[in-house]
C-alpha positions as CSV (number, residue, x, y, z in Angstrom):
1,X,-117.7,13.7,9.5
2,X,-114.7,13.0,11.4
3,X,-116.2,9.7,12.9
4,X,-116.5,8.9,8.8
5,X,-113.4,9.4,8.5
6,X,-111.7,7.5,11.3
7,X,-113.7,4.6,10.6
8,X,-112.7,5.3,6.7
9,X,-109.2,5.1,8.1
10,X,-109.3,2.1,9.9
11,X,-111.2,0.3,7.5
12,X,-108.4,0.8,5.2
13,X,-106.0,0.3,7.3
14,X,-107.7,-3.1,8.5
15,X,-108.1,-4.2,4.4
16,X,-104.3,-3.4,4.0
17,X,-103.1,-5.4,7.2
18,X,-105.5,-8.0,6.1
19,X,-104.1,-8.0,2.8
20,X,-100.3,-8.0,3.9
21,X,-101.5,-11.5,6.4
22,X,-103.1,-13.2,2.8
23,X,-100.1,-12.0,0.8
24,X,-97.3,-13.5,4.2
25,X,-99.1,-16.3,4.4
26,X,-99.8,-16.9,0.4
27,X,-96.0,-16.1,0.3
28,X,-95.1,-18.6,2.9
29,X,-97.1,-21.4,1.6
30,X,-95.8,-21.3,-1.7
31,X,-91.8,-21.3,-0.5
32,X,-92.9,-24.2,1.3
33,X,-95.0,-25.9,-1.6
34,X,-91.8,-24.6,-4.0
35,X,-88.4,-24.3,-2.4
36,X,-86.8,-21.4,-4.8
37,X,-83.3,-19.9,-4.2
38,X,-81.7,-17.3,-6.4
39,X,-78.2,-17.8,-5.6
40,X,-78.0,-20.4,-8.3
41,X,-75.6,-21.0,-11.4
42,X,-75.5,-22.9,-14.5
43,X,-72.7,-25.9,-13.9
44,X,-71.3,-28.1,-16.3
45,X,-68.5,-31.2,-15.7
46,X,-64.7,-30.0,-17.1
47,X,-61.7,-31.9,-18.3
48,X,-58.2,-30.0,-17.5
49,X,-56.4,-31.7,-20.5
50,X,-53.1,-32.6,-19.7
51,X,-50.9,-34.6,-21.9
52,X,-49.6,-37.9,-20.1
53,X,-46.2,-37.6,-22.2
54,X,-43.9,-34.7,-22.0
55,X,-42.8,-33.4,-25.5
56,X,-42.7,-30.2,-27.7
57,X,-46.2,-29.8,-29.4
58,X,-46.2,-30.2,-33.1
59,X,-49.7,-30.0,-33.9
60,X,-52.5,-27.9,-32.4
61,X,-55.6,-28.7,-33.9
62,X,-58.0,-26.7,-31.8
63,X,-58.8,-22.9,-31.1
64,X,-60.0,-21.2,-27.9
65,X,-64.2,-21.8,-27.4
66,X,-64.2,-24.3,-30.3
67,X,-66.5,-27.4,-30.3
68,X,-65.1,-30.8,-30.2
69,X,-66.5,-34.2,-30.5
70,X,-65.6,-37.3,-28.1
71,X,-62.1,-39.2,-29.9
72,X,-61.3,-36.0,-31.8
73,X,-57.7,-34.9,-32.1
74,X,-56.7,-32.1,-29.9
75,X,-53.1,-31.9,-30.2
76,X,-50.0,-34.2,-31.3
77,X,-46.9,-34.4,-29.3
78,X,-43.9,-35.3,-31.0
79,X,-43.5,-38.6,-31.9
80,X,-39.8,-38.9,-32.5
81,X,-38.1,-39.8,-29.6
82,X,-41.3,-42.2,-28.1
83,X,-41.0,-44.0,-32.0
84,X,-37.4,-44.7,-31.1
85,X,-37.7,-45.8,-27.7
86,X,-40.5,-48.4,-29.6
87,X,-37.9,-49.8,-31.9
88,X,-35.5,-50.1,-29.5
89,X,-37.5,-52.0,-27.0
90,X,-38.7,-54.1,-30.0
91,X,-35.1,-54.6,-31.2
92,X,-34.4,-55.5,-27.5
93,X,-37.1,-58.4,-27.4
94,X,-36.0,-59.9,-30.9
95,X,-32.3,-60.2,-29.5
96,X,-33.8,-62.0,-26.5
97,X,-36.1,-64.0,-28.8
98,X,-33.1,-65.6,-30.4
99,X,-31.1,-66.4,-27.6
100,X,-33.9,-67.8,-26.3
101,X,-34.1,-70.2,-29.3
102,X,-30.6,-71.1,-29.7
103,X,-30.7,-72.0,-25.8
104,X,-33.8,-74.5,-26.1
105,X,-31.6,-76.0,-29.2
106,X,-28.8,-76.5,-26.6
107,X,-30.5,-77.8,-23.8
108,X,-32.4,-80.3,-25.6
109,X,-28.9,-81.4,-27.1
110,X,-28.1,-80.9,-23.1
111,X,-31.0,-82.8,-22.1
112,X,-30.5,-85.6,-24.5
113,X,-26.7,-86.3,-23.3
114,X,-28.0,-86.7,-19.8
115,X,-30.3,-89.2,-20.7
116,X,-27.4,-91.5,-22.6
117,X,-25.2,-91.1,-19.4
118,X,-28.2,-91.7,-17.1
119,X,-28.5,-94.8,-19.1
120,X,-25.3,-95.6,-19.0
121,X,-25.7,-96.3,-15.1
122,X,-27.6,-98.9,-15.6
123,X,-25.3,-100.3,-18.0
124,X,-22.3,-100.2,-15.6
125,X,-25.0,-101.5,-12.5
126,X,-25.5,-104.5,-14.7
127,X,-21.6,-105.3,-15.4
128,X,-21.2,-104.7,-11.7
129,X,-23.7,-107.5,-10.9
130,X,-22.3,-109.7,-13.1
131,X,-19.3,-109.5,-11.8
132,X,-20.4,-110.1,-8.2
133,X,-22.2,-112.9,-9.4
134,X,-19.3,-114.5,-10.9
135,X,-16.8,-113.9,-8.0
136,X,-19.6,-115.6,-5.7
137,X,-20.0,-118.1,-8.0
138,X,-16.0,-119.4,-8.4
139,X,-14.4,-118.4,-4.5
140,X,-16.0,-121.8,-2.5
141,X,-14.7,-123.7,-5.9
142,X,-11.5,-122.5,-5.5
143,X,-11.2,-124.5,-1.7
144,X,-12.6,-127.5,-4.0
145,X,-9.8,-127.5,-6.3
146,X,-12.5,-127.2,-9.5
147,X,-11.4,-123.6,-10.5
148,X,-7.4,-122.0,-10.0
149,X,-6.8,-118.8,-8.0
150,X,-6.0,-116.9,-11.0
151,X,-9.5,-117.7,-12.2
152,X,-10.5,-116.0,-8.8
153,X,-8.3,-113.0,-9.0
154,X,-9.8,-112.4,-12.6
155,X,-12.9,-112.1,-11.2
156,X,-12.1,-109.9,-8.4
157,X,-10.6,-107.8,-11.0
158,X,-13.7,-107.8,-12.7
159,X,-15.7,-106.7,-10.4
160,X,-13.4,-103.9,-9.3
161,X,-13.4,-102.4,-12.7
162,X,-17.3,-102.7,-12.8
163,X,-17.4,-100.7,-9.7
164,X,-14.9,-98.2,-11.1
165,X,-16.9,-98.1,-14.6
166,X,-20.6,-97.8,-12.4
167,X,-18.6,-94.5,-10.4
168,X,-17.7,-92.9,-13.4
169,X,-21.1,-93.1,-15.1
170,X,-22.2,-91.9,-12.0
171,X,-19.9,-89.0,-12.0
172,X,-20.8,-88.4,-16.0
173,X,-24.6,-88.5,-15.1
174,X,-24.2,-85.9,-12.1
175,X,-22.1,-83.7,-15.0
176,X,-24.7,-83.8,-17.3
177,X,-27.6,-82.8,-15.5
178,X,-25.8,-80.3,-13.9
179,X,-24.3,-79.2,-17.4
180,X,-28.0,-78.6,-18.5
181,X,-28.5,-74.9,-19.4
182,X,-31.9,-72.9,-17.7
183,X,-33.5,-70.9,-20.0
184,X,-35.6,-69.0,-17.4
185,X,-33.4,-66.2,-16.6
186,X,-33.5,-65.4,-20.7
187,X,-37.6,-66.2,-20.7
188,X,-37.4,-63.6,-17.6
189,X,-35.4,-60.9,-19.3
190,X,-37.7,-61.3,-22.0
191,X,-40.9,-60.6,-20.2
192,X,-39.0,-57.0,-19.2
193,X,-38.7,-56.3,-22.6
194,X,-42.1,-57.1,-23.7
195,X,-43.4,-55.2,-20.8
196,X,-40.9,-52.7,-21.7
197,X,-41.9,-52.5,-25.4
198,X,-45.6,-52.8,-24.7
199,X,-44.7,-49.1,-22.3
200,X,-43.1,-47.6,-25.1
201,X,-45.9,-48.3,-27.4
202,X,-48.1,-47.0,-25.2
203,X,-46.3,-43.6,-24.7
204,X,-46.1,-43.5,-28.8
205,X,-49.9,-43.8,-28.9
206,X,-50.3,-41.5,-26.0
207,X,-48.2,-38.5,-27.7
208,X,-51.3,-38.2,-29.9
209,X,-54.1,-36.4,-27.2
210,X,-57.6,-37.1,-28.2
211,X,-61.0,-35.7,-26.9
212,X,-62.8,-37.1,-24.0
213,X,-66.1,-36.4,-24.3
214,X,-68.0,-33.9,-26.5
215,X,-67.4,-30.4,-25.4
216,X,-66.0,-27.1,-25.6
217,X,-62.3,-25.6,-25.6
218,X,-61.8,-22.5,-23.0
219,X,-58.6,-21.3,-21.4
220,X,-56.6,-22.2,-24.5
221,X,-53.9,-20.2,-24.3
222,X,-50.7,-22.0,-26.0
223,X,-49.6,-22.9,-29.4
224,X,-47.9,-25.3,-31.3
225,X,-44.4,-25.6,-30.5
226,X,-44.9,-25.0,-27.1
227,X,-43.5,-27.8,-24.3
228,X,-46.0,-29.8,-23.0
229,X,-45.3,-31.6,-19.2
230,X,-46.7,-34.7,-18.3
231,X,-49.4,-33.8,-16.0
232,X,-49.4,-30.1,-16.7
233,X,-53.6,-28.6,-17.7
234,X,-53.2,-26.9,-21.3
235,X,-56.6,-25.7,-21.6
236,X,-60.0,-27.2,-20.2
237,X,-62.5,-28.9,-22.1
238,X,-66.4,-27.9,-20.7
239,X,-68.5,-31.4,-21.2
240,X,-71.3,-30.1,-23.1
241,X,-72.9,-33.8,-22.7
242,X,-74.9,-32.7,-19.6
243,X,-75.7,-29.2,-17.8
244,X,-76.2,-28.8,-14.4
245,X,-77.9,-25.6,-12.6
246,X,-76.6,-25.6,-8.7
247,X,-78.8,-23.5,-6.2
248,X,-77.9,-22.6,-2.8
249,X,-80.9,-23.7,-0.8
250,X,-81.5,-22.2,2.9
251,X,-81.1,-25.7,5.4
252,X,-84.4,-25.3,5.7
253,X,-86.0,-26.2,2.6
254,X,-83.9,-29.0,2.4
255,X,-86.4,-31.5,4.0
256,X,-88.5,-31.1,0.8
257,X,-86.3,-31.9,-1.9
258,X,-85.5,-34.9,-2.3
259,X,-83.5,-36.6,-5.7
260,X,-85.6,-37.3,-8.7
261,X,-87.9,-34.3,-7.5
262,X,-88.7,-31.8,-10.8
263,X,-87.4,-28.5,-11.2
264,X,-88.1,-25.3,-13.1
265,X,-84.6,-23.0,-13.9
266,X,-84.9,-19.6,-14.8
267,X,-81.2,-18.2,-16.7
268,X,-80.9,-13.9,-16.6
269,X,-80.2,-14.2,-20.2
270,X,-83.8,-15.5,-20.9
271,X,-85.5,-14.9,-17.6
272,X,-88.9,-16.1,-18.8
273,X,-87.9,-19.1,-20.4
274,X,-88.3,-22.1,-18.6
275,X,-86.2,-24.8,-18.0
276,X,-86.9,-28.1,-17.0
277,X,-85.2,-30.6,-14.6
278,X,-84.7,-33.0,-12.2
279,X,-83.0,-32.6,-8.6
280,X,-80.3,-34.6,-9.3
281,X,-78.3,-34.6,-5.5
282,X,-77.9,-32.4,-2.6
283,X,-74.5,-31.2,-0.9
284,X,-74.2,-33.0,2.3
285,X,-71.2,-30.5,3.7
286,X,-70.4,-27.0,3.3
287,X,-67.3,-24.9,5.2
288,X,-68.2,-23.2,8.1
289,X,-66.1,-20.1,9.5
290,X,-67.8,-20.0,12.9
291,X,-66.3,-23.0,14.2
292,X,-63.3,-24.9,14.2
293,X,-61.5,-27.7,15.3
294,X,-58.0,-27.6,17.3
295,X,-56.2,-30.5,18.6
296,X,-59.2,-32.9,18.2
297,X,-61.6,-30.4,20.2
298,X,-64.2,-28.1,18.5
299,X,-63.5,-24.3,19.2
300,X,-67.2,-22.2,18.9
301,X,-66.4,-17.9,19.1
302,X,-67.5,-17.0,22.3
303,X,-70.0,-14.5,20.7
304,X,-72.1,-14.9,18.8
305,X,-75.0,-13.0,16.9
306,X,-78.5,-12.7,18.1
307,X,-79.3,-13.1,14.5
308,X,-78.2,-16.6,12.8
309,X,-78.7,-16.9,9.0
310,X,-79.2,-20.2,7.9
311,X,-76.8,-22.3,6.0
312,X,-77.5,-23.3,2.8
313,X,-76.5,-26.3,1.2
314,X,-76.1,-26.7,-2.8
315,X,-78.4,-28.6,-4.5
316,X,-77.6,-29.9,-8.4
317,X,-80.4,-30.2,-10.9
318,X,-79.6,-32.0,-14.1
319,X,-81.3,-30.2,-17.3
320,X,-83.3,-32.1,-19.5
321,X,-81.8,-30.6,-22.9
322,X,-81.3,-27.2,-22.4
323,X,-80.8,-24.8,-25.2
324,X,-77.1,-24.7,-26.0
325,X,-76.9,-21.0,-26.8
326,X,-78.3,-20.3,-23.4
327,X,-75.5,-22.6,-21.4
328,X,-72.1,-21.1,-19.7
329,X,-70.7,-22.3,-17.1
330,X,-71.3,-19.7,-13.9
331,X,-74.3,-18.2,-15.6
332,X,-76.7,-17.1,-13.0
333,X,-80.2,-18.9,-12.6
334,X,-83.0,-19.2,-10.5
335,X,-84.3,-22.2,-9.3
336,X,-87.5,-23.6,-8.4
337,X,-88.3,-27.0,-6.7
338,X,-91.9,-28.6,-7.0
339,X,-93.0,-31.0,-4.7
């Protein structure tokens, strides 16, 4: 009876060590068939709203966890001082807008007096060579007796005045063209103010803040009159376009998943409804506090456990339309890779 009963007992105790093998190795095949990792959470892209002009807040259209679509208004800074700063840059360009008319008026008047002297040069050149011309015409007459000396003297004093006269429509020429007026210090000053009232615009337009992307207020937690900084978050918008679940996957699952790779996510607040997905990337660092790096050299603790757990690395799976009641951001998930 006790030989029964000691082979009873081993029996069972070699079906239950047999069945704890199948179940390991059952176990095992599947995490390696189907990396799964249980530190996950459901992710979603966010938008810290900032205005990009400083102001007092007149309008607040929106309300804490409210829905918004892409181009909707959120909140209106005030306008005032940006509408001013638009019609004094526009005043600004029209002022240089007229000088720069009047100034093309005068330098084509400008213009057109430096071509009369210019052509008066050649006027006075001509004169000039006439003269010449006649003096070395009449002086080997005069040793011939056929023309007087005051005949001669004449025409010295002919050609002497031409010379004068062709000097001073030089000197009226060189005036003239020097007298002409640039207009590209005004055209200059007018491209600032253009610039300057296209900027101004652009603040005016930008004192009106407008939605993103379609989404979800959170963190709202101002009114209207409130001071808005350029720069400074006022609440954050969650893009409801696309959800993400992110799973912490043990380094060593990670030579199975690869991008485009299908994926089942599991949220706690429906645990047995599935999600579907697609492995959409996989983290390529993480920070480590076992080792460092000092002055260009890597410092490793000189101790180290005889146990080492292994890293894990986040891996993003993109949801293919999840259901929108069941998606917060930080929600915790499961996920499930299938190869």
């Amino acid at each position: 009876m006790r030989a029964l009963r000691r082979s009873v007992g081993v029996l069972v105790s070699l079906i239950v060590l047999t069945g704890v093998v199948i179940t390991g190795v059952l176990v095992a095949r599947r995490t390696d068939e189907r990396p799964t990792t249980y530190d996950a959470s459901i992710q979603a892209y966010i938008v810290n709203m900032a205005s990009e002009v400083s102001g007092r807040i007149v309008e607040l259209n929106v309300l804490d966890n409210q829905q918004v679509k892409e181009g909707q208004v959120l909140f209106q800074i005030d306008p005032k001082p940006y509408q001013l700063s638009v019609d004094q840059a526009r005043a600004a360009v029209q002022v240089l807008e007229a000088q720069l008319v009047v100034m093309t008026s005068e330098v084509a008047s400008q213009t057109s007096g430096a071509a009369a002297a210019a052509s008066g040069i050649s006027t006075a050149e001509a004169q000039l060579a006439l003269a010449a011309s006649t003096l070395d015409r009449l002086e080997p007459l005069l040793k011939r007796g056929f023309v007087s000396a005051e005949q001669v003297d004449q025409a010295r004093t002919a050609k002497a005045s031409a010379q004068i006269a062709l000097d001073r429509a030089r000197e009226l020429a060189a005036q003239a063209r020097q007298g002409i007026t640039s207009t590209k210090p005004t055209e200059a000053q007018l491209d600032s103010a253009r610039a300057s009232l296209a900027l101004a615009e652009r603040n005016l337009n930008k004192s009106v803040v407008r939605s993103p992307c379609n989404g979800r207020i959170t963190a709202l937690q101002v009114a209207a009159g409130e001071f808005a900084s350029a720069g400074r978050p006022l609440f954050t918008i969650i893009n409801t376009e696309h959800w993400y679940a992110i799973g912490n996957f043990r380094e060593t699952d990670l030579a199975g998943i690869k991008p485009g790779q299908r994926a089942t996510v599991f949220v706690m607040a429906q645990p047995r409804l599935p999600l579907r997905g697609t492995v959409d990337s996989l983290g390529w660092g993480v920070a480590s506090n076992v080792s460092a790096t000092f002055g260009g050299m890597p410092h490793v603790q000189s101790t180290l456990n005889w146990v080492r757990i292994a890293a894990r690395f986040p891996v993003r799976v993109l949801l293919d339309d999840p259901p929108e009641d069941l998606m917060r951001v930080g929600a915790s998930a499961v996920i499930e890779i299938k190869k």
